[in-house]
N, C-alpha and C positions, 0 to 999 in steps of 0.2 A: 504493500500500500504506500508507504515512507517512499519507495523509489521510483515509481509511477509519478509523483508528487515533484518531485526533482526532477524530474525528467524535463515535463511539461516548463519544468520555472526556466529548466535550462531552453529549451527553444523557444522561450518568449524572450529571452534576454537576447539571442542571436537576433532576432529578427527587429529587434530597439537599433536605431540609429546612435551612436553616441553624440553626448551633449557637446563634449569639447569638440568634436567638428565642426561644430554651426551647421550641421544639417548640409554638406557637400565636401569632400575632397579632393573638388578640382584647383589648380591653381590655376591665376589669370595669363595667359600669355604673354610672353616679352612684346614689346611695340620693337621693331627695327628701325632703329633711325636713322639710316642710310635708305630705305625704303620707303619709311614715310615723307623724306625730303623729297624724292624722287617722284613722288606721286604731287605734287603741287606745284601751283604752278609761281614762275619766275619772280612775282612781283610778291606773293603771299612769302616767300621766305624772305625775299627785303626787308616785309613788315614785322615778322618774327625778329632778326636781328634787329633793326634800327627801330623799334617801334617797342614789341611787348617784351623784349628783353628790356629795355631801357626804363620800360613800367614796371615790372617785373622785381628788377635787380637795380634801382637807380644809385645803391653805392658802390655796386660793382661793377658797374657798366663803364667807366673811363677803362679800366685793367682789362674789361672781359672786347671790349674795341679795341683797344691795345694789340692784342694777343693776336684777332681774328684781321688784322691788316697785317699785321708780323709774318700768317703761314697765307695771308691769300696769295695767289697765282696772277700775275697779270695776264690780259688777255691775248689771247692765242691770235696774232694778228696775218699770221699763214693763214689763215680759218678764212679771216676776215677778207683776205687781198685774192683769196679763189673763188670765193662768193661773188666778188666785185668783175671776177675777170667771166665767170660766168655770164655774168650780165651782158658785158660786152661780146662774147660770143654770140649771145640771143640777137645782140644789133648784126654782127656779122651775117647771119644765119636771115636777117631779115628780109636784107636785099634781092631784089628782083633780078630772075634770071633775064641776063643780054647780053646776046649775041652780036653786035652790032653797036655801034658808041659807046657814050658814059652812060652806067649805072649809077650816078652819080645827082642828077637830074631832080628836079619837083616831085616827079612820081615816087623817085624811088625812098625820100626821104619820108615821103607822107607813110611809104611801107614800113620805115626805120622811127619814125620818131616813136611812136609808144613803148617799144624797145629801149631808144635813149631818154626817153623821160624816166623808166623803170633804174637803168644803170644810176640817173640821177641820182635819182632819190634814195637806192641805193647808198652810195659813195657819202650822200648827204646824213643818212642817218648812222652809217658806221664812223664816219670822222668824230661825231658828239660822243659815240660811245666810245672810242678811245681816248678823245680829250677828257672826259669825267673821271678818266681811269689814273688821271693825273699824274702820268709817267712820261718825261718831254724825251726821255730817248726812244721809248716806243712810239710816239707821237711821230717822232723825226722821221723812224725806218718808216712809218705806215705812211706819212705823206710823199716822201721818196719813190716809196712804190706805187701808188696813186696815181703819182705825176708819166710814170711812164705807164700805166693802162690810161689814159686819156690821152695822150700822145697817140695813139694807138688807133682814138677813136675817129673814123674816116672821115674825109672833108671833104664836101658837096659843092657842086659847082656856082650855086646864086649863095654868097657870102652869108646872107641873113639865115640860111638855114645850120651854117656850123654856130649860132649861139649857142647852144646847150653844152659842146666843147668849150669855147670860153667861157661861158658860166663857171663850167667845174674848175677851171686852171684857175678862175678868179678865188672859186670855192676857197683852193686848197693856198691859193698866196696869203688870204685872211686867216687864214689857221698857224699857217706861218709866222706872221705878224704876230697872233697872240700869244704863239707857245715861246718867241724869242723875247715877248714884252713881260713874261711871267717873272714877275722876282724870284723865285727858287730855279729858271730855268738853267740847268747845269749843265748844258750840254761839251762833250768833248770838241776838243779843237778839230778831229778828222769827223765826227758827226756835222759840225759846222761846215765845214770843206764839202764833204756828202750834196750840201744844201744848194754850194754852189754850183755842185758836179753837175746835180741834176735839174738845174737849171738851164745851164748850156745844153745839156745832153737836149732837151726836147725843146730848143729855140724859144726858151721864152727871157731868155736876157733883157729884149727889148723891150719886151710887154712891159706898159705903163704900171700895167695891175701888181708886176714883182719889184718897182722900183723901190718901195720899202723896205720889202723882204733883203734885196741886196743892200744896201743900204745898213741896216744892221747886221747881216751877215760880216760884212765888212769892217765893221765896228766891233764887232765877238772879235773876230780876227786879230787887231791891232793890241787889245785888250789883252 
């Protein structure tokens, strides 16, 4: 009778969850956070660092910005200058087949311009984002190589239709201007030199629009 009695206490006690569990034994999964960065997009991890960190941890935040310019990577501007020359293939690739005179002509620009409007705008939004990146020797290489993909870019027989080619050369003299007017601008003596290389190199010596640029070039020089 006594062991029948025990029995039964015993499999009721098996079938009792234990208290100290809290009623489940799973633990929660690790979050990946190389994964979870990966999954969001560009401007929401800006706002993490510069923004809820900064709410977040406002005494740690000078050290914890510190630290995170210390290991970042400047930008890969190889990336940048094949993206640009892509574009300028699309212009290539634009033109109209002829047989027979210039391709050169009204028509065939009217085929080419949405192509060089794209290269523009293009060249135009990746110069911001390497000047932001506030590195006047990458700044230097990446207008250097700019200057000869627009060298590059063909020139139409009614004058008014290569503006979009002088716009950019103007683009890139103004950028000029301002990376050598920057008071921290450091740049080396053969970086300088570079600037005037590749000035000559694609005939724009004479252009009004670099008369600045040389100018202070000049002046680094002497300095």
């Amino acid at each position: 009778m006594s062991s029948s009695t025990e029995e039964g206490t015993t499999k009721k006690r098996k079938s009792t969850p234990s208290s100290s569990s809290g009623g489940s034994t799973k633990k929660k999964k690790a979050v990946n956070l190389a994964k979870k960065l990966a999954s969001l997009e560009k401007d929401q991890i800006i706002e993490i660092i510069t923004e809820k960190l900064q709410t977040q941890f406002p005494d740690k935040y000078d050290s914890l910005e510190a630290d995170v310019l210390q290991i970042c990577p400047d930008q890969n501007i190889d990336h940048v200058i094949e993206d640009i020359k892509k574009e300028l293939s699309n212009v290539n690739k634009a033109f109209p087949y002829s047989r027979y005179g210039s391709n050169r002509d009204n028509y065939a620009f009217k085929r080419v311009k949405p192509c060089l409007t794209a290269l523009k705008k293009t060249i135009t939004e990746k110069s911001k984002e390497v000047k932001d990146g506030q590195n006047w020797h990458l700044m230097c290489s990446y207008l250097n190589k700019v200057m000869v993909v627009v060298e590059d870019i063909p020139d139409f027989d009614d004058e008014k239709n290569n503006k979009p080619k002088k716009d950019l050369f103007k683009h890139c003299a103004k950028n000029y201007v301002a990376m050598l007017k920057a008071r921290d601008c450091d740049l080396t003596n053969d970086e300088i030199e570079s600037i005037s290389s590749v000035i000559d190199s694609t005939s724009q010596s004479e252009n009004t629009d670099f008369a600045d640029v040389i100018e202070r070039v000049n002046k680094k020089k002497t300095n």
